[in-house]
N, C-alpha and C positions, 0 to 999 in steps of 0.2 A: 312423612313427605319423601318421594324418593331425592336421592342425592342427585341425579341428572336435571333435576328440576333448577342447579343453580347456572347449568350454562344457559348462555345468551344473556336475558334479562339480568340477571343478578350481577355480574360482570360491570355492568354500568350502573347499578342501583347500589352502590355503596353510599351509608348517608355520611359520610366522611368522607376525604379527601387524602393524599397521599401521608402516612407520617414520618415526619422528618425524625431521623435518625443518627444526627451529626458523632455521635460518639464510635460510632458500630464500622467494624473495621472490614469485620469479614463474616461468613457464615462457612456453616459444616453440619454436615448429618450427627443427629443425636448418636453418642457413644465412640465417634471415632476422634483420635489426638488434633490436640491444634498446630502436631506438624506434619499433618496427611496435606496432599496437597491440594491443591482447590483449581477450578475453572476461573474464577473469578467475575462472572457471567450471574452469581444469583441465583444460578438455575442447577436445582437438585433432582436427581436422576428420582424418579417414581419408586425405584426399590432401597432408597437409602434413605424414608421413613423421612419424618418432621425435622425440617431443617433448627438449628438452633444458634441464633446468634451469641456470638461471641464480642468482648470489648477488647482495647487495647492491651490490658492487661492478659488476656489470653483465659481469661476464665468466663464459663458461658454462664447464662441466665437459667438453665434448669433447675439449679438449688433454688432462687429466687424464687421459680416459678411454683415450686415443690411447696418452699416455705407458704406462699401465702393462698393457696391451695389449703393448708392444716389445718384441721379443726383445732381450736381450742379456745378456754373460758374466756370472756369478753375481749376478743380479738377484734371482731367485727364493730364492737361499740365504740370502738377506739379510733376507726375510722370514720373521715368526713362522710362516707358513704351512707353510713348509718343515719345520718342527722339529713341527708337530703332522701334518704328513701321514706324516714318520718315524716318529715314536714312535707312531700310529697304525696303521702296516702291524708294525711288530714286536709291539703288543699284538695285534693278527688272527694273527700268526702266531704267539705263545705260544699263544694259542686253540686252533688248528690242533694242537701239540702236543700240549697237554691232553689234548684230546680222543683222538688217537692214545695217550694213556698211557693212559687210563680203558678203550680198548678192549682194550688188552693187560692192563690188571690184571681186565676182564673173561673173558677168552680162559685167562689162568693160573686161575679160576675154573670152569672149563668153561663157559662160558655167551656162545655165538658168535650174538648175532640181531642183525647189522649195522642190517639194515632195518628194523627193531622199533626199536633206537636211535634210529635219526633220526627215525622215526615220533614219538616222543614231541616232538620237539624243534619240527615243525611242528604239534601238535596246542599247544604253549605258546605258539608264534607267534600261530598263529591265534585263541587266545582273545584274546592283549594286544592284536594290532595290527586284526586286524577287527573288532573289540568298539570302538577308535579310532575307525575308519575309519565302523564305525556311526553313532558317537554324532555323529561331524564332519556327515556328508552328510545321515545320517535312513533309515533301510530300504529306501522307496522309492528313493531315488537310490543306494542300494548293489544294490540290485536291477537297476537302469538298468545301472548299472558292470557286470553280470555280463553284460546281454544285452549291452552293446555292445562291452566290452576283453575279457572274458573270455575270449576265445580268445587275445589276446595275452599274459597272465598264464597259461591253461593250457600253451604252448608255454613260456615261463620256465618255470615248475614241473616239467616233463616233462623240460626239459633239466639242471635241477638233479637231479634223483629220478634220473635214468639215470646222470649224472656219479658222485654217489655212489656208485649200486650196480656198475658198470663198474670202477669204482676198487677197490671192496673184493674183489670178484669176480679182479682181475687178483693181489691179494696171495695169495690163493688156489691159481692152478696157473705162475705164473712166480715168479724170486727177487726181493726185492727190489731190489736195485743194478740188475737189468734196468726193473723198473715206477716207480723212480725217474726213469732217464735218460730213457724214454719220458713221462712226466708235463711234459717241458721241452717237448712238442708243443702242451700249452696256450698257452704264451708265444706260438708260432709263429701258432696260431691267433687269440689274441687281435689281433696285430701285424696279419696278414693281414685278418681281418675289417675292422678299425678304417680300415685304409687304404683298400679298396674299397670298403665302405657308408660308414663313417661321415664321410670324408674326413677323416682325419686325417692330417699329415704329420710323419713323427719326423724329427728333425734329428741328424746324425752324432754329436752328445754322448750323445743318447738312448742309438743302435743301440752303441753302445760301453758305455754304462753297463749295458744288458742283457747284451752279450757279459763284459763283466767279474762281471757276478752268477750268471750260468752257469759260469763258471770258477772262482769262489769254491765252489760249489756241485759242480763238477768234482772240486775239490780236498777236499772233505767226503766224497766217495762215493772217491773213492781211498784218504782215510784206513778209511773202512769196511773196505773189500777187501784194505789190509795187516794190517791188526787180525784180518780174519775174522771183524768185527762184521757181522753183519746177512747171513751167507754161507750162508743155507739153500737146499739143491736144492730146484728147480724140480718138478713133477710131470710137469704139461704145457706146456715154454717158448714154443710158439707160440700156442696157447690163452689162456696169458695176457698175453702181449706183445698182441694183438690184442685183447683187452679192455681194454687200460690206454690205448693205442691211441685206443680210442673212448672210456673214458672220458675222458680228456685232451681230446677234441674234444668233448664235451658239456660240460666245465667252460669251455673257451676261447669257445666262443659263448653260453651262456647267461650270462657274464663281460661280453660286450659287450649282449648286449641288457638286460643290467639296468643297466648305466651310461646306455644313453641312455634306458631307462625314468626310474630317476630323478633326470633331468636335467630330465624335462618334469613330472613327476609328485610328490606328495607323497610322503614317503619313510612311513611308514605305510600309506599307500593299496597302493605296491608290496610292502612287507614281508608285509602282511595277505591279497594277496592270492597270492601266492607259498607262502605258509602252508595258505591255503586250498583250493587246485587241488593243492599238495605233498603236504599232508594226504592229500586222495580217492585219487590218484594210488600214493602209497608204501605206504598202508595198503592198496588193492590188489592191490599189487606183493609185499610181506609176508606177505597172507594167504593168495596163490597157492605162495610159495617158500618161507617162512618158515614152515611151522608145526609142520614135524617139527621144525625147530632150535627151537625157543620150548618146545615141550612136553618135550624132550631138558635143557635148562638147567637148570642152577642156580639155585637159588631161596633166598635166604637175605636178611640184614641190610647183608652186604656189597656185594651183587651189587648190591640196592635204591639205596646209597648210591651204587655207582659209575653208574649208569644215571640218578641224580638229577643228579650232576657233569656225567655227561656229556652232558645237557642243558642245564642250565645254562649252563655254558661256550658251545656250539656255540648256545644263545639268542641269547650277545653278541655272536658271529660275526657272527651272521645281524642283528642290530642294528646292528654299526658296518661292516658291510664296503658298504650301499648310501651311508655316508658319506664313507667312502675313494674310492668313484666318482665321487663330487660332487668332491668338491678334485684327484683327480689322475685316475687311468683306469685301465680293467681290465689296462692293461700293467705297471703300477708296481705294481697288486694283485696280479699274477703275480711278479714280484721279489720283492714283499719278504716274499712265504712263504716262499723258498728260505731262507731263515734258523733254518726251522722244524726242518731235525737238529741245529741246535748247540742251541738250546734243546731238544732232546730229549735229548739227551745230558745238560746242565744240570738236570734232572727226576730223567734216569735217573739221575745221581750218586748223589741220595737217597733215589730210592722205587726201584732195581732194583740198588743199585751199579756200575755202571757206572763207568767212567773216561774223561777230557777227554783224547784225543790230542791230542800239540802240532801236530799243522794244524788243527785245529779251529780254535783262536781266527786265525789267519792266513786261514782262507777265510770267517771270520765279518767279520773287519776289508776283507779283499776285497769281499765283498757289499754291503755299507756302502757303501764306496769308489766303487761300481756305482750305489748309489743318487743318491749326489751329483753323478755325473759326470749321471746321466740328467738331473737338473734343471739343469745348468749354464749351456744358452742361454735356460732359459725366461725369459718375463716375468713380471712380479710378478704376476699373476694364477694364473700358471702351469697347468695342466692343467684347471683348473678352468672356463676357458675354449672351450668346445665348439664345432667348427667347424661344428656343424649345427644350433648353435639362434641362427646370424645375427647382425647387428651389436647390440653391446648386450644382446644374449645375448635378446632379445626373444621369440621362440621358445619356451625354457625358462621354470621356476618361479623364484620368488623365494623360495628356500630355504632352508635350513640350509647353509651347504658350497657354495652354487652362484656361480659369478662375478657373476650378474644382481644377487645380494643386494649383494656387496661395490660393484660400479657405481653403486648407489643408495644405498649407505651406507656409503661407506668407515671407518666407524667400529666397524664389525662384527669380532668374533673370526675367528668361521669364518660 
């Protein structure tokens, strides 16, 4: 994204507000004494590099910022961070379930319009968070935003809108336990992308902690296949293998362009506009494929209700998953779905009866296991830390979730 793209709009789309700094006395350019003199004004000449505050004391926040910056052994565990970016990706991936339950109690209804579903789900986006997005910048400058990013939000939106539809499309003519193991092609692409654009380097804890949540995940699609849970023939097994195929590859890159979207971006601005190009975009997509399935459905109190859920739910997706990018990355957001058949299973107990095979909880505590190991050399900043928005994270927003914030204000939750 170029860097000129943050004047105007961005300048008002901070999703934070001013931080108070009651301690901080004064500031001065990185490397020079704290008895050079000062303007007093705030304001650092262009050529005398990243300002750096200083405290009463006369000693600045670089080593601070230095230290926890450092890689090293469970640094990052040790932080609250850790335990909200866990319980963060297991709430997306209850979500994730949900919503695969709502589609099958839709489906045991007769009533199959994939693309109608998520269509609503961007049309509720779109009102909350462009309606935001509005009211933050003014028309005018949302207008500005359209001519000038809007091709880079139409390429997001297009690669999420295909993701979906690719993915439902592949449950269709292959079997599941095939369009599973193929879905593990997002990881691969999220990994690859991140390394050659985004420069991102994973450290052997990481690549381990993923190979353990694949195998956790391994060990859940095996319990399937003894069970002869989830063992229905294929139609057409190459047909759908090579849609799930590509869907997996449209979920793993539009995964990495929305992380470094809102890395630089206000998370509203991105949601709203993602919404709104998804919107045009699916409800096109819909009204070309979709309309004998739509006119075919069921139409009743129930179907209403499950089509309310399953917006809803797939709402909060789409609202905390650009959060999960800010604190960790689209690698760790591929992980900690893989959790998503044990809590389907935990669903199905009570709305399908279903039953918990005993590997279940053993590749659920695996996955886990996977999680941990992945943050094990981070630093206490951990993922949050983006190797493309420069030292001091300068580059990026001072956000919700984003490292820049915590650097400025160690005092912050997330």
């Amino acid at each position: 994204m170029a860097s000129g793209s943050h004047n105007g709009v961005l300048d008002k789309g901070a999703d934070i507000g001013p931080i108070e700094q009651a301690d901080i006395t004064q500031a001065r350019p990185k490397g020079s004494s704290a008895s050079d003199s000062s303007s007093g004004n705030g304001l650092v000449g262009q050529a005398h590099g990243v300002p750096e505050l200083i405290g009463e004391n006369g000693e600045g926040n670089a080593a601070t910022t230095e230290k926890r910056s450092k890689r090293r052994w469970f640094n990052y565990l040790k932080t609250k961070d850790f335990w909200i970016v866990l319980l963060l990706g297991q709430v997306l991936s209850v979500c994730i379930t949900s919503t695969n339950t709502f589609s099958s109690l839709l489906s045991m209804k007769g009533t199959s319009i994939p693309a109608f579903q998520t269509f609503f789900n961007y049309v509720l986006l779109n009102i909350v968070y462009t309606s935001i997005t509005m009211y933050r910048y003014g028309f005018k400058k949302w207008g500005k935003l359209l001519l000038k990013d809007g091709w880079r939000y139409f390429i997001l939106a297009f690669m999420d809108v295909e993701g979906n539809y690719f993915v439902v499309l592949a449950y269709r003519y292959t079997t599941i336990l095939s369009a599973q193991l193929i879905n593990f092609w997002a990881i691969v692409v999220v990994v690859v992308i991140s390394l050659i654009f985004l420069h991102v380097r994973y450290h052997l804890t990481q690549y381990a902690g993923i190979l353990l949540c694949i195998g956790g995940m391994g060990i859940l699609l095996a319990s399937d296949h003894i069970t002869g849970q989830n063992n229905y023939p294929a139609s057409n097994q190459l047909k759908g293998d090579l849609f799930a195929l590509l869907g997996a590859s449209f979920y793993g890159l539009s995964n990495c362009f929305e992380e470094f979207l809102v890395s630089k971006r206000p998370m509203y601005e991105v949601i709203g506009q993602l919404a709104f190009w998804g919107m045009l975009i699916n409800g096109t997509q819909a009204g070309i494929f979709d309309r004998a399935s739509f006119h075919s459905a069921t139409w009743d109190g129930q179907v209403i209700g499950y089509i309310v859920g399953y917006t809803l739910v797939l709402f909060i997706f789409y609202s905390l998953a650009p959060l999960l990018f800010r604190l960790s990355s689209a690698a760790f957001f591929n992980i900690s779905l893989l959790t998503g058949n044990f809590w389907g299973v935990a669903i199905g107990v009570k709305v399908f009866g279903l039953h918990i095979h005993w590997m279940y909880p053993i590749a659920f505590v695996l996955i886990i296991i996977g999680h941990v190991f992945y943050f094990m050399t981070e630093s206490m900043l951990g993922e949050a830390e983006k190797p493309w928005l420069g030292e001091g994270q300068q580059k990026g927003i001072s956000g919700i979730g984003t490292a820049r914030r915590k650097v400025e204000n160690s005092n912050v939750i997330v």
